[in-house]
Structures are given as C-alpha cells and as structure tokens.
C-alpha positions as CSV (number, residue, x, y, z in Angstrom):
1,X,22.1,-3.4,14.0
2,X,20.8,0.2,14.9
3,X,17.3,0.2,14.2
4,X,16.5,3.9,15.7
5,X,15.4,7.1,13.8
6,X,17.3,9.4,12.9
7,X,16.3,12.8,14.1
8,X,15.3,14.0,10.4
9,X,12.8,11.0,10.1
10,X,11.4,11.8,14.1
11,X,10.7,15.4,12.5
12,X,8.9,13.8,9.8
13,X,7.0,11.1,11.7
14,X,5.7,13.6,14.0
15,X,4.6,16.0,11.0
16,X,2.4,12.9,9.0
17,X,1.2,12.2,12.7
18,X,0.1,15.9,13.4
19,X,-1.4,16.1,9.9
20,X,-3.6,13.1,10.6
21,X,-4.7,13.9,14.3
22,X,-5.5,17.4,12.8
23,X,-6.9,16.9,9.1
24,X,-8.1,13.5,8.8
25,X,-9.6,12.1,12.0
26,X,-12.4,9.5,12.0
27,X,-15.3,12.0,11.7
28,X,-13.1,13.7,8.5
29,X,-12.5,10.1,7.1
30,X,-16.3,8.5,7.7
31,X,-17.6,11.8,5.8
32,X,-15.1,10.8,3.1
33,X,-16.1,7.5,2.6
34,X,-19.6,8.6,2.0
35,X,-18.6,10.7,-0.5
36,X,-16.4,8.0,-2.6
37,X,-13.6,7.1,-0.8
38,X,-11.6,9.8,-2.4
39,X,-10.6,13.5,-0.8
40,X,-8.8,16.0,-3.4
41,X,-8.2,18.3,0.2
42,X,-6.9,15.2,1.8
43,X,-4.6,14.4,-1.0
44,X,-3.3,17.8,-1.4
45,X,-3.0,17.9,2.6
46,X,-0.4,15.6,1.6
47,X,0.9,17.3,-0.9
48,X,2.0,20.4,1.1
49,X,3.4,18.3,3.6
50,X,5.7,17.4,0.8
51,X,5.4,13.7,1.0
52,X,5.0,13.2,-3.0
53,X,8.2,14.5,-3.5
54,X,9.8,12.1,-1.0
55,X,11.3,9.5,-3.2
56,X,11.9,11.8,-6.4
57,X,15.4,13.1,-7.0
58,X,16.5,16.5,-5.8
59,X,17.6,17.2,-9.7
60,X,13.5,16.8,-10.2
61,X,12.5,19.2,-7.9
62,X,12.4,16.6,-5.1
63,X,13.5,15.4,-1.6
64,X,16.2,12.7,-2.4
65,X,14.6,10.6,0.4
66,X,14.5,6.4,0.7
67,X,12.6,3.3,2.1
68,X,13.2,4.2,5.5
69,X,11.4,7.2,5.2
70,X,8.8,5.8,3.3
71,X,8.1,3.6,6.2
72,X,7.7,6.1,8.7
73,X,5.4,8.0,6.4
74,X,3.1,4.8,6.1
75,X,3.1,3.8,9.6
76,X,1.5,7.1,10.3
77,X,-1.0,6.8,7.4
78,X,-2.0,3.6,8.6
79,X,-2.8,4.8,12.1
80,X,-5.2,7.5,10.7
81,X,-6.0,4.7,7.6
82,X,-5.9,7.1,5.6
83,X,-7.1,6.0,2.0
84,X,-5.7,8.5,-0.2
85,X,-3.5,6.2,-2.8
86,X,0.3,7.9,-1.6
87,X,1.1,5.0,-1.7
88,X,1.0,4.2,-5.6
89,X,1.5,7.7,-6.6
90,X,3.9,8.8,-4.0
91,X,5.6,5.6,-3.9
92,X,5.6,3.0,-6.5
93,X,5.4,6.4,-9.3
94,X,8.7,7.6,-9.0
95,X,10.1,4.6,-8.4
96,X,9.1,3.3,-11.5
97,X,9.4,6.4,-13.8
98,X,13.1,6.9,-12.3
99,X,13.9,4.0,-14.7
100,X,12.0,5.8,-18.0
101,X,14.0,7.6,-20.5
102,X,15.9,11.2,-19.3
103,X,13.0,12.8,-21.4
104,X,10.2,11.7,-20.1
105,X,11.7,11.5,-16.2
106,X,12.2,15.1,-17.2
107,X,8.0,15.8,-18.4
108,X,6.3,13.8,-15.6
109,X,8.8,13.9,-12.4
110,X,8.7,17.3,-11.6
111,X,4.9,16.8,-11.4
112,X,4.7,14.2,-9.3
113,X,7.0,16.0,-6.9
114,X,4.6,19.3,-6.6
115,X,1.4,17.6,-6.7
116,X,0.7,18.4,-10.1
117,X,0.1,14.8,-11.0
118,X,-1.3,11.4,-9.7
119,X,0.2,8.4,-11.3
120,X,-0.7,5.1,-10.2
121,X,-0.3,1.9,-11.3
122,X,-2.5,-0.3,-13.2
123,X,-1.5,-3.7,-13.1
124,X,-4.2,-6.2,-12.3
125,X,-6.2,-8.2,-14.6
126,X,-8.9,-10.8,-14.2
127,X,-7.6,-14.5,-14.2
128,X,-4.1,-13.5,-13.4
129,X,-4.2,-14.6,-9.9
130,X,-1.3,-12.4,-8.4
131,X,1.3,-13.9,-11.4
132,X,2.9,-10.5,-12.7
133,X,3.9,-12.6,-16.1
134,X,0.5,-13.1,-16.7
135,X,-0.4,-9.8,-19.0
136,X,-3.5,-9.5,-21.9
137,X,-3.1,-6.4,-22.3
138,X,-1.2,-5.4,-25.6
139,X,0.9,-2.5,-26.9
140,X,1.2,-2.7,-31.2
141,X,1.7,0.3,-33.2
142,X,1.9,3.1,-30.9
143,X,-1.5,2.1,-29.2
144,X,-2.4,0.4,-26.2
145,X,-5.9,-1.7,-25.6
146,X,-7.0,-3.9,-22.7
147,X,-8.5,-4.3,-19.4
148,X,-7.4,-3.1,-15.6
149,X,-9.2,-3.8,-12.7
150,X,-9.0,-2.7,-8.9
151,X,-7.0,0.7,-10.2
152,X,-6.7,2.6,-6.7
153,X,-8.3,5.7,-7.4
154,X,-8.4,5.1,-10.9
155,X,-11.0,7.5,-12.1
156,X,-9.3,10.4,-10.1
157,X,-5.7,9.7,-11.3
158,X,-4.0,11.6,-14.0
159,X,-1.9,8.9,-15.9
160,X,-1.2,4.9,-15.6
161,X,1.0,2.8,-15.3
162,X,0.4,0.1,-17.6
163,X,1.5,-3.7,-18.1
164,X,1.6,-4.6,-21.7
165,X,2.8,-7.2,-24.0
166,X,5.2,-5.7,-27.0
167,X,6.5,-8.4,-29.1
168,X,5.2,-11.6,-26.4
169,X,7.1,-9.9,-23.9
170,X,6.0,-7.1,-21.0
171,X,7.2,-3.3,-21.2
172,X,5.4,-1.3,-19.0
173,X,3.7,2.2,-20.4
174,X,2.5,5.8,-19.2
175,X,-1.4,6.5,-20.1
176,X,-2.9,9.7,-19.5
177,X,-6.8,9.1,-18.1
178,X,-7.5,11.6,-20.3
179,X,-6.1,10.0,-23.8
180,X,-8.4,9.1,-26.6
181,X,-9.6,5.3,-25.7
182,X,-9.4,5.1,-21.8
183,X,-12.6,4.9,-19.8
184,X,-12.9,4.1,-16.3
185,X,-15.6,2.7,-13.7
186,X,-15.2,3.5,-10.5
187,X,-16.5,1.9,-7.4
188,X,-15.9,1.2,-3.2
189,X,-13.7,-1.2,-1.9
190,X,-14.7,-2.6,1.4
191,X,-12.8,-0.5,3.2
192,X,-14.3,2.8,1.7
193,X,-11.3,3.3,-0.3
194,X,-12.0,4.3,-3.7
195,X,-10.8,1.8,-7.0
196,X,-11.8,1.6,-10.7
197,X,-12.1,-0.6,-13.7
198,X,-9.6,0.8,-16.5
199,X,-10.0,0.1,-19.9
200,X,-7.7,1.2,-23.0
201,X,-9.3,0.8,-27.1
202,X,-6.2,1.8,-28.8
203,X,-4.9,4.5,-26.7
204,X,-1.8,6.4,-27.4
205,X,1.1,5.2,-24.6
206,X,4.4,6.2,-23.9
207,X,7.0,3.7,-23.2
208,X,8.5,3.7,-20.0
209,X,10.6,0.4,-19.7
210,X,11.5,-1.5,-22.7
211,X,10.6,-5.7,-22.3
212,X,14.1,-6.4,-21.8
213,X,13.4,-4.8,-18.1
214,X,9.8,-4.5,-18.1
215,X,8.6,-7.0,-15.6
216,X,11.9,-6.9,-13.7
217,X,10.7,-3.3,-13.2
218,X,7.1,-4.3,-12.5
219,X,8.5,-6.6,-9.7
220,X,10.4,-3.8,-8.0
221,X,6.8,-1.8,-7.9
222,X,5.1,-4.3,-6.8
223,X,7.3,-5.0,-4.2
224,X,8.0,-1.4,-3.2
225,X,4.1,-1.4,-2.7
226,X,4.3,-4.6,0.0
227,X,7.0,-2.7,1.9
228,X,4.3,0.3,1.9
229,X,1.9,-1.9,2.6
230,X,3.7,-3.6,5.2
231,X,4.3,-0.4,6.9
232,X,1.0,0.7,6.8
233,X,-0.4,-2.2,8.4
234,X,1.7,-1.7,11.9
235,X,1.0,1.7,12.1
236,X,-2.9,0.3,11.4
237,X,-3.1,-2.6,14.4
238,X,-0.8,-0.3,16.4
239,X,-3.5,2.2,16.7
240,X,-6.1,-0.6,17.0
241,X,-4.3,-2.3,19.7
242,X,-4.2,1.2,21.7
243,X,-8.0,1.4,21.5
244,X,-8.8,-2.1,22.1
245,X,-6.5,-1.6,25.3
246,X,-8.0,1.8,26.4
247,X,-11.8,0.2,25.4
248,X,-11.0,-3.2,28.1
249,X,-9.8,-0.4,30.5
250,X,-12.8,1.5,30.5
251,X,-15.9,-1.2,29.9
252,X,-17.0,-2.6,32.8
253,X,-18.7,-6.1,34.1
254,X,-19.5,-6.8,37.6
255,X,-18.2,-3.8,38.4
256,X,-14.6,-3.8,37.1
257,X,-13.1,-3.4,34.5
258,X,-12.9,-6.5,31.7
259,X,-9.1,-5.5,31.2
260,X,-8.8,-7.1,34.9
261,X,-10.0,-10.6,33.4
262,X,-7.3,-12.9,32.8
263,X,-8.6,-14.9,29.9
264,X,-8.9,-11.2,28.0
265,X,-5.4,-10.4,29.2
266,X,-4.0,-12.9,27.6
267,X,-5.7,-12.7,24.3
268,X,-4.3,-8.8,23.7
269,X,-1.0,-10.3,25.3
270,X,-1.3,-12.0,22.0
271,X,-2.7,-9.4,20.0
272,X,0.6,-7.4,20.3
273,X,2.7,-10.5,19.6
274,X,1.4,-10.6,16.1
275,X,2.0,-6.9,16.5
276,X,5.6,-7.1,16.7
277,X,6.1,-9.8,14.6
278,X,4.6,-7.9,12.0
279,X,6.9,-4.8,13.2
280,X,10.0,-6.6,13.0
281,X,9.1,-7.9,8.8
282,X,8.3,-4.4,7.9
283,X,12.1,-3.5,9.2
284,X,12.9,-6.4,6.9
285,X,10.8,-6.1,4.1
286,X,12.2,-1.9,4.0
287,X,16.0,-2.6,4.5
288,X,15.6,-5.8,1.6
289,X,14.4,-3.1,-1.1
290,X,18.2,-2.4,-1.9
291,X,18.9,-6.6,-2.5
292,X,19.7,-8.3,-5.5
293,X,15.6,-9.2,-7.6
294,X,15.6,-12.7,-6.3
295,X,16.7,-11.8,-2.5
296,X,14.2,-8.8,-2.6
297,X,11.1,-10.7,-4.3
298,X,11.6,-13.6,-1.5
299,X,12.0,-11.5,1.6
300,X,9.2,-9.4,0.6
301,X,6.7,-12.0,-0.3
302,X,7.7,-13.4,3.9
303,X,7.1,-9.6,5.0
304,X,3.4,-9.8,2.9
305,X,3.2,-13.5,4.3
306,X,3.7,-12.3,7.9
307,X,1.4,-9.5,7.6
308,X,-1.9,-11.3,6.2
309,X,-1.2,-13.5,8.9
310,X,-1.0,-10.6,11.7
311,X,-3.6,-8.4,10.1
312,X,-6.0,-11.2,10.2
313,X,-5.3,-12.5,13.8
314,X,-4.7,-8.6,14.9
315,X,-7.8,-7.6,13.6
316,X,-10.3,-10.2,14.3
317,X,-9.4,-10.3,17.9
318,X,-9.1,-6.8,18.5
319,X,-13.0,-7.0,17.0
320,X,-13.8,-9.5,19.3
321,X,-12.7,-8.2,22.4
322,X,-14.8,-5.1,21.6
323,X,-18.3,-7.3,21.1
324,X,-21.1,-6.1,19.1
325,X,-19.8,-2.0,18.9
326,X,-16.5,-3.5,17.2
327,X,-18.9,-4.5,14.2
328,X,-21.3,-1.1,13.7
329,X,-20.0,1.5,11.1
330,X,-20.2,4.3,13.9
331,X,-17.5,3.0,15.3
332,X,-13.7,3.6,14.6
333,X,-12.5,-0.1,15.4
334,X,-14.8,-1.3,12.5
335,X,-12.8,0.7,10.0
336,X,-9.6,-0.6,11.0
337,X,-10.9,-4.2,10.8
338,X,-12.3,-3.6,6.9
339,X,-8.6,-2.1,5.9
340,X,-6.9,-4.5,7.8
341,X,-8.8,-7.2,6.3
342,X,-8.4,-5.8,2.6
343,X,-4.7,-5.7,3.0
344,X,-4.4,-9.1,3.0
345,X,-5.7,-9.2,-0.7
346,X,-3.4,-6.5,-2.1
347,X,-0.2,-7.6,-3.8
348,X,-0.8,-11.1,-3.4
349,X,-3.0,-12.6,-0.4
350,X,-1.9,-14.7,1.9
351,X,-1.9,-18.2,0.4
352,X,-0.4,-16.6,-2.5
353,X,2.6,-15.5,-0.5
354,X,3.0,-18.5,1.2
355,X,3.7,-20.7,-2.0
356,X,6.1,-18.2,-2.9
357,X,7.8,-18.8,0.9
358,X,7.1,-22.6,0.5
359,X,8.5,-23.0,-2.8
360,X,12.1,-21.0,-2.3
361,X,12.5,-23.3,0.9
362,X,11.9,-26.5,-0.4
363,X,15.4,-27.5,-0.3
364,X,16.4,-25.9,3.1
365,X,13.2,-27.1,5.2
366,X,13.3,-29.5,7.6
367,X,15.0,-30.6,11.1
368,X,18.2,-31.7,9.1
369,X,18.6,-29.0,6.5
C-alpha cells in the first residue's frame, strides 16, 4: 500500500506548518492561555488558510477535500498544539450537517466554509460515561432543554450540535448560542484550552438528523473526531520527541552530554517506538473512516486505544528525561505533556476503549483462535 503524500497535501502540510512557526509559536500560545484559552486572530488565521472549508462540498462554497487531508492538517496543529477547536467545527461540523436536509445544508454550509460560523458539537453529559446512547437531554414540541458539559469552546461558538431524545430515541439538532434558553459557563481545561457548560430551557432547535439515523450519525462524529484526535496527537509527541532529543544533546553532566548515556538512549529509543506505533493507527484510524459503522467504530476505538496508551508513555518520559524544567509552565515541554495527557480523556479514555477492543475480540483471542 502507498502511504506517501501526494504533492497537493505536501503543499498543504507545509502551509498549516508555516502558519504555526509564524502565528502561533509558544510565546503566541502561552499569552493565549492567559487570556482563556481562546484566540478569535488565531481562529481566523485558520480561516484564511482555508482550512474550514476543507471537508465542505465545492457546491457549498468549499474545498471537496477528505480524511487524508484532514490528517495532515492535524498533525501540524498538534506540533504547534494549537487549541483553537478546528477540529469540531472544521471537522466533525460539516461532516455532520452534510447529512441535514438540502435546506438547511444550504443556510449553515456556506458559513462554515468562509469562517462565518463556528459549529461545534455538544454531546457530553454527566453520568454518561463515554456511552453515546446514553442522552437526557430532550427535544418535544419544537423546543430543546438539557445539560452539556465540556463544550470545546462553547461560549465562543455560534451554534450546537445537540444530542436529544425525540420520541425515546436520539436525533441530533442545530442550536444557535444565541437562541432564547441557552446559557453557557465557560472555564480552562488543563491544557489551557478553552470549554463550557451548555444548557438549553426550551430553546428553539432545528433538526438535523431524524432518530432513525441520529446516533448512527453521532457515531460517525465522534469517530471522525478520534481520527482528528489521533492525528493530532503524532504531530504532538513528534514535536516533543524532537525537543526532548535536541534538550539530551545539549544538557550536560560530567562534562558530556546526557544524550551519550546509555540507560537515557534507550528510554527515547522507546519513546519513538510508541511514536510510531501511534503513527501507523492514525493511517488506520484515517483510511477506516470510509468502512461499514461496525468496522469503522472498532478500528477507531484501537486507533484511540493505541493513542492513550502512547500519549501517556510518550509524554511522561519525554517529561522525565527533561527533570524538574519539563514540569514549570515557562517551559514548552510542559504544554505538550498537559494536551497530551487530556487527549486521553476525549472521546473515550483509555479503559473505555479498551473494553470496546476487548469485547469485539472475545471470540477471536487467544493462541488457538
């Protein structure tokens, strides 16, 4: 299988990479998270790059692209950890609203596209514990009420996408932040990146996806998001890895430097080991976005599995190998090690994943499978 770029996506890889070395280095980003964890020049640095129009059709003013680009794009944000929500509202957004009615793909596409709008999903409640089929949240005559929590971005977004039940079952609705009933609480995750608490009192909704398809649909987000995610996370301990590596080549101990010990040698030997392995799911989890639901919802909850796995290892030993500067908030490493460590609770952590993994191969594990 031919796993190279095409010369297209090498053109847009280097165009996300020159945007972050430029506009959003560490000083940039640090300055950001003091000021919320949110950047509307950041965000619309993305926009005139052009990347929220990436997965929207071409008849809706967008690019036509796919997962593959999408990848590239999120390796490169992950380098720069970049914590602008693209994302949800580059990503998961159109993938979602390319399944509404013509009408309102029509009203909110276009949009997306040129930056106009910032739709992001809206999915977690307390209790629910990662299960998509567990929804409170209720849609009844025209109106929407309930409760979302960890909303990327959520007071800064334009319109949600929203789980609810309609008739015991889940369709999944568009909310406008700024609709009669919605109220938002905004706070810092631990990696500086900006969430909120949403709730809806009888707010006016628009249907996107009927509950005959409504939590197939909010599978497919979900699991567009874990490719994203996945993606994001190489390009993250990628970039780590590189300054770990040039930091052992540059601190010295009795005169040398510590990259010359062995027992350190081996540990970043490992380091990019988890790297790789990690490299090689997000291929997976990108090229498995096209499978049949059952086929796609397994491989991607092994890509997640394999990245909370890598991110953890990846980033604790990276942080180790630096010593006490790897911990302070001056420095860059630190930042890495927060996101790194937050990924592995987003879509499903990684004891989640892996009773999804253990449960579809509980007829095929074993020596004499």
């Amino acid at each position: 299988m031919d796993f190279d770029f095409t010369e297209d996506q090498q053109s847009l890889r280097d165009a996300v990479r020159r945007w972050v070395d430029k506009d959003y280095d560490f000083a940039r980003r640090h300055a950001i998270v003091k000021a919320g964890g949110f950047s509307q020049e950041a965000w619309d640095g993305l926009v005139g790059l052009g990347l929220t129009a990436m997965l929207v059709a071409e008849e809706h003013g967008g690019l036509g692209f796919g997962p593959v680009e999408a990848m590239v794009v999120m390796e490169e944000l992950g380098r720069g950890i970049v914590m602008e929500p693209f994302a949800q509202a580059g990503l998961i957004a159109p993938t979602v609203l390319a399944r509404a009615s013509a009408e309102v793909q029509a009203a909110w596409l276009p949009k997306i596209a040129g930056g106009e709008a910032m739709v992001v999903l809206a999915h977690q409640e307390r209790g629910a514990r990662y299960d998509l089929a567990k929804c409170a949240a209720r849609f009844a005559d025209g109106k929407l009420s309930g409760k979302k929590s960890l909303v990327p971005a959520g007071d800064k977004a334009d319109a949600f996408i929203v789980p609810a039940l309609s008739d015991g079952r889940i369709a999944l609705y568009l909310v406008e932040r700024a609709a009669a009933g919605v109220s938002t609480r905004a706070y810092s995750l631990q990696d500086g990146s900006r969430a909120a608490d949403v709730s809806f009192t009888d707010s006016p909704a628009t249907l996107l996806v009927g509950p005959e398809q409504g939590l197939a649909v909010l599978e497919l987000a979900v699991d567009v998001g874990i490719a994203a995610l996945c993606a994001e996370g190489v390009g993250a301990m990628d970039q780590y890895t590189a300054i770990t590596a040039e930091y052992l080549n540059t601190r010295k101990q009795f005169g040398v430097a510590i990259a010359s010990f062995q027992a350190l040698r081996h540990r970043i030997a490992d380091v990019k080991m988890q790297l790789e392995l990690a490299r090689s799911m997000s291929y997976f989890a990108t090229l498995k976005l096209g499978e049949a639901p059952a086929a796609r919802r397994y491989a991607l909850a092994q890509a997640k599995l394999q990245l909370s796995n890598s991110a953890r290892f990846v980033g604790q030993q990276c942080t180790q190998l630096h010593g006490g500067i790897g911990v302070t908030d001056e420095y860059v490493g630190s930042h890495y090690f927060k996101r790194l460590t937050t990924m592995e609770m987003q879509f499903g952590d990684g004891l989640h994943q892996l009773g999804v993994v253990s449960a579809g191969m509980q007829e095929t594990a074993g020596v004499f499978a």
